[in-house]
C-alpha positions in Angstrom: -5.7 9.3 -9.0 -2.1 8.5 -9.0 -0.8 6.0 -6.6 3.1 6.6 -5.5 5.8 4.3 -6.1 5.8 3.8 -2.4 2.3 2.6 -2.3 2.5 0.2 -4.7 5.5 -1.0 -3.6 3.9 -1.5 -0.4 0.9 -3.4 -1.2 2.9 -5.6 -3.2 4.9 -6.1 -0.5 1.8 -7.1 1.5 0.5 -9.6 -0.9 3.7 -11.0 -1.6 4.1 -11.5 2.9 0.7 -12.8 2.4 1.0 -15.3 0.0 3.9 -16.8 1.2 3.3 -17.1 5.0 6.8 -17.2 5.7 9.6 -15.0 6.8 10.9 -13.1 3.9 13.8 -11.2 3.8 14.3 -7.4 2.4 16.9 -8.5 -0.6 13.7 -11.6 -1.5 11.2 -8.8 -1.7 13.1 -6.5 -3.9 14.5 -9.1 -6.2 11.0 -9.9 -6.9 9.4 -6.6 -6.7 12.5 -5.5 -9.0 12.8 -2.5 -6.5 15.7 -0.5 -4.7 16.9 -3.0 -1.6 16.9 0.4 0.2 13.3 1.5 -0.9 12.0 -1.5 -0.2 13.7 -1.6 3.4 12.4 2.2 4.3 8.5 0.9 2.9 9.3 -2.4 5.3 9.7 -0.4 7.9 6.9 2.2 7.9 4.4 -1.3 7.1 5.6 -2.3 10.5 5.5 0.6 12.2 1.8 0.4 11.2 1.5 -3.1 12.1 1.2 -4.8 9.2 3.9 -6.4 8.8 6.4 -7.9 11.9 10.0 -8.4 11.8 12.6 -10.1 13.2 16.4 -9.5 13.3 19.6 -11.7 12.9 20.3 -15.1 11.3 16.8 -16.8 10.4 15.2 -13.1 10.7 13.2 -11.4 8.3 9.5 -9.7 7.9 6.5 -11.7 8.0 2.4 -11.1 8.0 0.8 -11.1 11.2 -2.9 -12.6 10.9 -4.8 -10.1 11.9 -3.2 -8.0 8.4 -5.0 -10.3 6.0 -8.7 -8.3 7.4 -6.8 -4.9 6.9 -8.4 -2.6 3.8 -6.7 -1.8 1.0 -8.1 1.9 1.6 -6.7 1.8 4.4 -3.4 1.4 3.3 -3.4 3.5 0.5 -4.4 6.0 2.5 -1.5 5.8 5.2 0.8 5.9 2.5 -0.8 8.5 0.3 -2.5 10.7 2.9 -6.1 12.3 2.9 -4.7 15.6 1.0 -7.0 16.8 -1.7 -6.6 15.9 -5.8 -5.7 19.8 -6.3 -4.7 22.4 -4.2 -6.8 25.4 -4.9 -4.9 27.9 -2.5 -1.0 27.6 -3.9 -1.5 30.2 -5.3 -5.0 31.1 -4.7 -7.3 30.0 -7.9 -9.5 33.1 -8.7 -11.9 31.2 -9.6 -12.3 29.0 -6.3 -15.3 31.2 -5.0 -17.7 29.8 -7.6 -16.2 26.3 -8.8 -17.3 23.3 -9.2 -14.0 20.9 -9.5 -12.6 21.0 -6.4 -16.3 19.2 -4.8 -16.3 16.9 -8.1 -12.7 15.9 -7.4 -13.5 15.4 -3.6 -16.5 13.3 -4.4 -14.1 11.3 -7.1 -11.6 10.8 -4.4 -14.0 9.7 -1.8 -15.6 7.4 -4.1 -12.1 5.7 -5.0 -11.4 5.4 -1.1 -14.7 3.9 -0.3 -13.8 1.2 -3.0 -10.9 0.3 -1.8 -12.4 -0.4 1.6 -14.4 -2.9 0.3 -10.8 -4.9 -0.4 -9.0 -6.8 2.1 -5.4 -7.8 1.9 -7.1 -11.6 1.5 -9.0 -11.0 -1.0 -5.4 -9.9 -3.2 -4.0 -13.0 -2.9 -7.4 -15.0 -3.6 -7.1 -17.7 -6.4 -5.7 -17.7 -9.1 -3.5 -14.7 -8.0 -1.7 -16.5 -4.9 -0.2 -19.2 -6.9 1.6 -16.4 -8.9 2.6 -14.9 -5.9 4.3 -18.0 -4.6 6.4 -18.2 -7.2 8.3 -14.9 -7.6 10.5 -15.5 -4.2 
């Protein structure tokens, strides 16, 4: 499976709010994540529309991890940003050989698997040792 640009972009930005347990700013995260300031600002946002991440406008403002986050799955975030959508798409156009395959219940077993994996992650454990002391230096 394929993750997006937006996805990792987002988790990054996760570990990165994570790490540094301070108030980071949009042009911080995408000097360090070497990404679009306006990418990064749109994947800000939908993080904390989900509530993952909190932010604060103004002089001083910025985006910052509330606690709670740390406990969130990376399964769980991978799926908000990917979506639950199938590995193929057997009816665009129809597949004539969907009545008696095989793949698309492999692939769905695949893909559950993967998900199921990444639930066993939590945000805390990215940013575990030695990985959080790399983190804390790219801002």
């Amino acid at each position: 499976m394929h993750l997006s640009r937006a996805t990792d972009i987002a988790l990054r930005v996760l570990m990165l709010a994570a790490a540094q347990r301070r108030q980071l700013t949009i042009d911080e995260l995408a000097a360090a994540l070497n990404a679009p300031r306006n990418h990064v600002a749109k994947i800000v946002q939908q993080l904390r529309h989900s509530g993952w991440l909190t932010t604060t406008r103004g002089r001083g403002g910025g985006i910052s991890l509330p606690d709670t986050a740390l406990r969130t799955s990376v399964g769980r975030i991978v799926r908000d940003f990917e979506g639950v959508a199938e590995v193929i798409d057997c009816e665009t156009p129809p597949c004539p050989l969907r009545a008696a395959c095989r793949l698309r219940g492999a692939l769905r077993t695949a893909q559950e698997a993967f998900f199921a994996s990444l639930d066993e992650v939590v945000l805390q454990d990215l940013i575990a040792p030695p990985t959080g002391s790399t983190l804390l230096t790219l801002t």
